[in-house]
N, C-alpha and C positions, 0 to 999 in steps of 0.2 A: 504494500500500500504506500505511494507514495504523494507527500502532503508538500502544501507549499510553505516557506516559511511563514514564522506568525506575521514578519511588519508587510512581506509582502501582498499576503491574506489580508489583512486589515484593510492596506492602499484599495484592495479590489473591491471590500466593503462599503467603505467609504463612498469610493466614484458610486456604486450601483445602487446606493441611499439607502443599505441597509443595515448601517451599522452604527448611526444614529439615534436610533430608537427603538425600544423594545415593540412586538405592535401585539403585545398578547395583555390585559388585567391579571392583577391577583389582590384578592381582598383580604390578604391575611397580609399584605405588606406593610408595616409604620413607615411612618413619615420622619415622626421624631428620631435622636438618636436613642437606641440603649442604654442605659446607663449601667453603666458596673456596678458592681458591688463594692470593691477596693482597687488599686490599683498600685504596681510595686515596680519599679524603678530600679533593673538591675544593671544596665550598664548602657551605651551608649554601640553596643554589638547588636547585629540582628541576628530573630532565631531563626534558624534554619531546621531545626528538629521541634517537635512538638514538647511543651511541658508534659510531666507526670503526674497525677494525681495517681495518691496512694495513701491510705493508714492515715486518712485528713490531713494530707503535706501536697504539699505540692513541690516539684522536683523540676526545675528549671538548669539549662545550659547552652548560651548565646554562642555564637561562634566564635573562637578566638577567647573565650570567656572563662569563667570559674562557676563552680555548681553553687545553688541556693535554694537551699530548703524555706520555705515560707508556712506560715499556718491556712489550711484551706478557707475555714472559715472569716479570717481576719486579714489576712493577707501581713500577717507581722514576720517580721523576718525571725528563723529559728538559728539556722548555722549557715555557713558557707563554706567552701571548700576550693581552694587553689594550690596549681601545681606550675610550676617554674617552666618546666619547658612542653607544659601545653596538652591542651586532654583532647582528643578525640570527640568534635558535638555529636555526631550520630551513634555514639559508644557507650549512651547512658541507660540503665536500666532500673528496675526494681525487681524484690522476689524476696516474699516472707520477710523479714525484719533487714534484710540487707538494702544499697544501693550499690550500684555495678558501674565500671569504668574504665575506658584505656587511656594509655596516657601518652604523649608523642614520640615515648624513649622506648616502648613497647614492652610496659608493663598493666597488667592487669589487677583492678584492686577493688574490694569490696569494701562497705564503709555500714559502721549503724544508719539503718534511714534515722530513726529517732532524734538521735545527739551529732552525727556526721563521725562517731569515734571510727578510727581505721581501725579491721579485724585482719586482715591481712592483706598482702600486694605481692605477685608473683611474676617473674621474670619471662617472656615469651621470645622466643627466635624472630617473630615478625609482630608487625603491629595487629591491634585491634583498635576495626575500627567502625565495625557492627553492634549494635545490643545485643549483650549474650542474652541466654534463655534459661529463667531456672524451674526446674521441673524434677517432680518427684524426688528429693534432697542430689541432683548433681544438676550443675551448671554447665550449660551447652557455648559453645563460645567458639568462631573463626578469626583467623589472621588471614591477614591482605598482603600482598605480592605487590599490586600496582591500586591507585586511586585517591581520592584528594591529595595533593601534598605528597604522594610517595613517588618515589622517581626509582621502579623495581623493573625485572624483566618479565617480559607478558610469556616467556615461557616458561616459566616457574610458576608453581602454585602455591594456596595456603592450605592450612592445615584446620583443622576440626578437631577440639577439644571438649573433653568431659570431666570437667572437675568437683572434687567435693568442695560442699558449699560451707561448711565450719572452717578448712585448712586451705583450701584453693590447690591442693595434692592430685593431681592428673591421674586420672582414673583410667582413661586412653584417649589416645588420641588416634588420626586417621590424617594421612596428606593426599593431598588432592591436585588434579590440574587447573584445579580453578584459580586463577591470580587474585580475582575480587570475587566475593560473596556478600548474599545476600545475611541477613539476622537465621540464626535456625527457628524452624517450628516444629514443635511435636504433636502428632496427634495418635490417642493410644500408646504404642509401645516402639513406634518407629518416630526416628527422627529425618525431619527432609531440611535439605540444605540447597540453595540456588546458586550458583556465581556463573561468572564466564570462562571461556579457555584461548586459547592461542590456537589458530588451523590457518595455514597459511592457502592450502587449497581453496580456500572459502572466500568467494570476493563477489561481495552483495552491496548496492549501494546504503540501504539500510540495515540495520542487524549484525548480526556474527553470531559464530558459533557460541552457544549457553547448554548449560545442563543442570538437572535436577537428581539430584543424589538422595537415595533412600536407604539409611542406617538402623540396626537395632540399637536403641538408645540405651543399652543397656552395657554394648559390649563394642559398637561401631562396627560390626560387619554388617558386608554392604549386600543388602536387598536387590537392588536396581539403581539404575543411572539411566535417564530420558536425554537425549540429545537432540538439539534444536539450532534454529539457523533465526531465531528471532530478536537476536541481540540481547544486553543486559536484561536478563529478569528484576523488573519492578518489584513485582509482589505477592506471592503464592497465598494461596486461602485452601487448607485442606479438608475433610470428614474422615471417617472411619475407612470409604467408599471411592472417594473423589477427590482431585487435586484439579485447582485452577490457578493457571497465572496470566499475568501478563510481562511482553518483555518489551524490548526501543521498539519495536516496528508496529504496535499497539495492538495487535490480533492478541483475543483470550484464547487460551485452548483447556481444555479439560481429559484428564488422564484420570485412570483406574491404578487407583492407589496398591493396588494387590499384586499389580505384573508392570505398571509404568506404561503402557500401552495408553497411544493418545485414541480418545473418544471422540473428539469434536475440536473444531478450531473454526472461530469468527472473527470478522473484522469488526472493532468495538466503535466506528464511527468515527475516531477522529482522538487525540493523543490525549493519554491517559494516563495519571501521578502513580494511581494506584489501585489496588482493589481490596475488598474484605468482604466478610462472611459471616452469615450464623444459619448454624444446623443446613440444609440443603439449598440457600440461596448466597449468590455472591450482589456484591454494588459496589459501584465503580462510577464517577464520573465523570465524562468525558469534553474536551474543548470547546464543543460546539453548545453549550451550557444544559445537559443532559445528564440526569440522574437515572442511571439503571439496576433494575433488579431480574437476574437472569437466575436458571435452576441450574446448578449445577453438575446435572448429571446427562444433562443434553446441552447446553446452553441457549433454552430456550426462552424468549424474552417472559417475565411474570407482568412485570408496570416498567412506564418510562415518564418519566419528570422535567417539562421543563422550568430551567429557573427564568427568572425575568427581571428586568433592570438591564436590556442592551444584550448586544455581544458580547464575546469573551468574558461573561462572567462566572466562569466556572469552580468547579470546585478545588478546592486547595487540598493537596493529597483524600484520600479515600475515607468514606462515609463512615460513621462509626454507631453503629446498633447498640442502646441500651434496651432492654424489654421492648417493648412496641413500637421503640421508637428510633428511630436516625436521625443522625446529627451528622451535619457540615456547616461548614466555614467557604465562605464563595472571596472571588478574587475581588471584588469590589465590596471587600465588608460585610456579606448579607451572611448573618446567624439564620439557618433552616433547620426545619426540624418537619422529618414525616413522620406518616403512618407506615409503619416499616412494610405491612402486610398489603396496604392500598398505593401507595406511594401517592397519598392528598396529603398536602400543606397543611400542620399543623399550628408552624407558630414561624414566620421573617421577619426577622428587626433588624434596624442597617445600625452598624456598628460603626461607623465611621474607619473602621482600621484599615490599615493597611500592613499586611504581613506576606511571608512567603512561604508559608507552610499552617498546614491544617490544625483544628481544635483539640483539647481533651477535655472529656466529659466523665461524667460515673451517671447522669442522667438529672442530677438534680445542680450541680455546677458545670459551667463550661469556660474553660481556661484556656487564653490566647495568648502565645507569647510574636509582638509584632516587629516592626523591621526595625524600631530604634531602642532595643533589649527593653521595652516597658511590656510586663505581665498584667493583664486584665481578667477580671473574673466575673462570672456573671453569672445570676442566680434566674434559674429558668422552671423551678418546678410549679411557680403557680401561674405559670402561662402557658402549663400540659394539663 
């Protein structure tokens, strides 16, 4: 699928008068701004990865930045945490009383969420510079080869670690040809892991060669490996049953989680942050200001959403399911929330922000960290 650039897209907008104005109503839109609840001032960095709420904290890291723990409800600042030669933003995590992190010297290190006290920090051969995963008391965790900031060789890969989460003591590891990976996801007793590889045979104008690795999470031998030609994988959503991702060239596909065997593969419409899931449906939003909910065992369409307020106002990385309900953060401010099961507008208020990357919610706060490291919170359960 090949797409035009965005400014040159727009130019063609513009001229043909449709990218002026939205030409669809919605009555569930405010006028006014939203108001926050609190608002916390972490630094003069924009975020790039999304806050955390967790254990009523909220867990923030601006790029180029230092972590900060705030209170959810007050937005008071609790601890902070800074490291001399620099943390990994997309490297932050939570899991049961810990916080999770890399650091630019390629060390890995767990911290109390509560106080920020360090429980330990372990030495890695490459960086981290994905959110590990902790699951069932060990910690899932990859090193990167090549990507932001690392200047590595694309034919060397990282490696895939299972550490215990009291000692950070490597329980096994597994090396890969993947140079970059994705975060791991477990679902049940297998662990799936995304990144790309090195094939010099492969010459696509969009894409490259990517694959999806299937681990027993308990010991890392490998189930299966899916190999594909649709460039970095974005963002896999698994079941018991079914795996969906998407990668650069924005086609979903769907695989049988049992044998890696692809089931279906579509073109999602037009480019996409990312996608998510609960139980047998995926959502994703896409460029063309389009919110989808597909089944993922066909990828058959269920509902589709448009938003409104213009062009390009789409979603900021991928929709995020509490109980009944989805939440997103659109590129022009607008706070949405559906009915997860109808896909009808339950509640848009324009937020004035402007950020570059998407929400965190638990379904009754939604926390925005925007482009000039200020954190906003906003209390949305009595407008569900």
């Amino acid at each position: 699928m090949k797409k035009l650039p965005m400014k040159r897209l727009q130019t063609i907008l513009l001229i043909t008068g449709f990218y002026a104005a939205s030409v669809f109503a919605n009555s569930h839109i405010a006028k006014e701004i939203f108001q926050p609840v609190w608002i916390f001032k972490q630094s003069s960095l924009p975020f790039h990865t999304a806050p955390i709420i967790y254990n009523n904290q909220v867990f923030a890291l601006p790029k180029n930045g230092n972590i900060v723990s705030v209170a959810l409800d007050s937005g008071k600042k609790l601890w902070s945490k800074s490291y001399k030669k620099g943390i990994w933003e997309r490297s932050l995590s939570t899991g049961k009383d810990n916080i999770y992190y890399g650091t630019r010297d390629k060390q890995l290190c767990a911290l109390k969420a509560r106080t920020g006290r360090k429980v330990w920090c372990i030495k890695l051969p490459k960086n981290i510079q994905r959110a590990p995963l902790e699951h069932n008391n060990q910690l899932y965790v990859v090193t990167a080869e090549l990507g932001p900031g690392l200047n590595g060789d694309k034919t060397k890969g990282g490696s895939i670690y299972a550490l215990e989460i009291e000692s950070g003591k490597v329980v096994w590891h597994r090396e890969t040809n993947n140079y970059a990976m994705q975060s791991p996801v477990v679902q049940g007793d297998t662990l799936y892991v995304a990144g790309s590889y090195d094939d010099p045979s492969v010459d696509i104008d969009e894409g490259g060669p990517a694959s999806i690795i299937a681990l027993e999470a308990n010991n890392g031998n490998k189930k299966w490996q899916f190999f594909s030609e649709d460039g970095f994988i974005k963002a896999i959503y698994t079941t018991d049953d079914f795996l969906a991702f998407v990668g650069y060239q924005d086609f979903i596909s769907g695989l049988n989680t049992q044998t890696g065997e692809l089931l279906w593969r579509r073109d999602s419409g037009n480019w996409v942050p990312a996608v998510s899931g609960y139980k047998d449906t995926i959502y994703y939003g896409s460029a063309n200001t389009k919110v989808h909910a597909w089944n993922i065992s066909d990828g058959e369409t269920l509902w589709e959403f448009s938003i409104k307020n213009g062009s390009f106002n789409y979603t900021l990385d991928a929709p995020i399911r509490v109980g009944e309900y989805l939440f997103f953060l659109t590129q022009r401010g607008g706070l949405i929330v559906l009915n997860a099961q109808t896909g009808r507008a339950m509640v848009h208020r324009q937020t004035g922000l402007k950020a570059h990357i998407g929400l965190a919610t638990d379904g009754k706060w939604v926390i925005v960290g925007d482009s000039t490291g200020v954190i906003y919170a906003y209390n949305v359960d009595k407008l569900l």
